[in-house]
N, C-alpha and C positions, 0 to 999 in steps of 0.2 A: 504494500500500500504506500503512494507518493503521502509521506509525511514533509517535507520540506523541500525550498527550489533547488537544492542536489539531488534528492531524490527523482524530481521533475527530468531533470536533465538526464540524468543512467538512463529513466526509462525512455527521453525521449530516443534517445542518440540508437541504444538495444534495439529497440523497435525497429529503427530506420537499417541499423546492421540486418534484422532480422526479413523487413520488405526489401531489401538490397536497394535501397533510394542515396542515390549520389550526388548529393546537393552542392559541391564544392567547387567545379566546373561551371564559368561561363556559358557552357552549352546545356548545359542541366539545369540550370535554372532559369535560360531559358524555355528551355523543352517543360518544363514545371509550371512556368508561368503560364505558357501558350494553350496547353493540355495537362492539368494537374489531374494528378492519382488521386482518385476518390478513395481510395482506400486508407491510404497515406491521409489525406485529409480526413478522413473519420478518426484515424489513430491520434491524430494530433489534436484534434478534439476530443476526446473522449483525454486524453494525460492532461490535455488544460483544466479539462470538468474536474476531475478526480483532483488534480491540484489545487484552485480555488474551493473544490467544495470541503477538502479537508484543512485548507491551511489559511485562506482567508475569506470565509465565507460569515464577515462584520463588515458592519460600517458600511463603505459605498460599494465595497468589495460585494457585496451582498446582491446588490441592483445587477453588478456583473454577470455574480455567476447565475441570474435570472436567463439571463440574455446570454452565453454559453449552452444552458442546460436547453435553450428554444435552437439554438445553432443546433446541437449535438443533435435535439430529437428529429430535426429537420432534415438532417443528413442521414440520420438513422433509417426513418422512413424512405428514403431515395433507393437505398444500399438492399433494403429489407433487412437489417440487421436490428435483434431489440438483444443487445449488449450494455445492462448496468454497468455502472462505477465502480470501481475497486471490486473486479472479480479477479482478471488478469494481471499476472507477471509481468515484469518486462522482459525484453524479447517477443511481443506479441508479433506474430504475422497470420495475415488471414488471406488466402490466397486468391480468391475469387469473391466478387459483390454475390449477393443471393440470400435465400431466407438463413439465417443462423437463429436461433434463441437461445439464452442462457440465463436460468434464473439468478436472482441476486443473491441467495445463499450458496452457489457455488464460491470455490475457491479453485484457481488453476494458478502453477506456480509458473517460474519465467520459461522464457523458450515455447512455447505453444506454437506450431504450426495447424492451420485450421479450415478446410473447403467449405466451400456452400451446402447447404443440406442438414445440417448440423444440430442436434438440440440436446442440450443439457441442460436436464431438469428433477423435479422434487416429484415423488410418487404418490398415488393415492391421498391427496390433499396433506399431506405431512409438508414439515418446514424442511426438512432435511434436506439437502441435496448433494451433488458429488463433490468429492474433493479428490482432485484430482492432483499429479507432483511436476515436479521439474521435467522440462526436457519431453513434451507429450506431443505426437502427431496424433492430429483427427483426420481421419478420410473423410470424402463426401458423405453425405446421407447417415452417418453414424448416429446414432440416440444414444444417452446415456443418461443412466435419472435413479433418485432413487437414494438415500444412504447409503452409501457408497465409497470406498477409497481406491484409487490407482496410483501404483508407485511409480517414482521419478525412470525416466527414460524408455517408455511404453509409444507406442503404434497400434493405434483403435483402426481394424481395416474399413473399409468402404461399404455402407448398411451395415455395420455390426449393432447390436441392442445387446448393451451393456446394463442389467441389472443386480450383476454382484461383485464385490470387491476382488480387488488382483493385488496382492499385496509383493511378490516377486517383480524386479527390477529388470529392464530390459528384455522384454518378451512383443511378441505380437500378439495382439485379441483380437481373432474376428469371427463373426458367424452371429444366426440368431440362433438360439440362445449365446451370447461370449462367449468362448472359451479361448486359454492360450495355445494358440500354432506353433510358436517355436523361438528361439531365443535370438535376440538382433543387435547390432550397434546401430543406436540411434542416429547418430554423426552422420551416418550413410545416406538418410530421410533428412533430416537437417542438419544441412551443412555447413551453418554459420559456427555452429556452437563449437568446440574447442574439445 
């Protein structure tokens, strides 16, 4: 969670490692300005939201993050993404606009790679929802819901329906009902990470 304007900046900079967005070239930011990444632009909204809404969300600060939180749902709606505040890590990338959902009692830690089609959510009207670790690929169409834990450096394949916990590190889940396939280096699926 962006607790202060360092914390802002990690997650911005992650992020941008994580969408491979090359801002430092005179040609990139032209290419930015002319045609910006909607997606890129959501992420940069959504670390301003989370920042204002935890760190100065008084005073006139407050009017702001009014006018943020209308930015953010504005964009939201375009993308089809309904993405709350402080669910994600940083390193987020999300590789395709399209419907995503993900309730606001999840927890996803940094490094998240994530397609369209996606929803993680709370089961049978319970508050619970998944917690998910470090270092996680979602495939397209994947559901997960549910009280739930997935250990750091896991790959949810493409339509997998995750409703029980994986608590082994570096595996692949896929199928409906989940189950583990077989054991993987994550780094291979995302390849920013280290």
């Amino acid at each position: 969670m962006i607790k202060s304007k360092s914390d802002y900046n990690d997650y911005i900079n992650k992020d941008k490692v994580a969408l491979g967005v090359k801002s430092s070239s005179l040609e990139s930011k032209l290419i930015n300005f002319i045609s910006p990444n909607p997606i890129w632009t959501f992420q940069k909204s959504l670390r301003k939201l989370e920042y204002y809404t935890n760190c100065k969300n008084t005073g006139i600060n407050k009017i702001y993050c009014y006018y943020l939180r209308y930015k953010f749902k504005k964009i939201s709606i375009k993308l089809g993404f309904s993405i709350p505040i402080n669910v994600f890590g940083p390193g987020l990338s999300i590789v395709h606009y399209g419907t995503i959902v993900v309730n606001s009692a999840s927890s996803i830690g940094a490094n998240c790679r994530m397609h369209a089609g996606v929803n993680i959510g709370a089961s049978g009207g319970k508050k619970e929802a998944p917690q998910l670790g470090d270092n996680i690929y979602i495939a397209p169409g994947a559901k997960i819901y549910g009280n739930i834990k997935i250990a750091n450096n896991c790959a949810i394949g493409a339509n997998a329906v995750v409703h029980k916990s994986f608590e082994e590190e570096g595996i692949m889940i896929a199928g409906n009902p989940a189950k583990k396939i077989k054991a993987i280096d994550i780094r291979k699926i995302i390849k920013h990470i280290q």
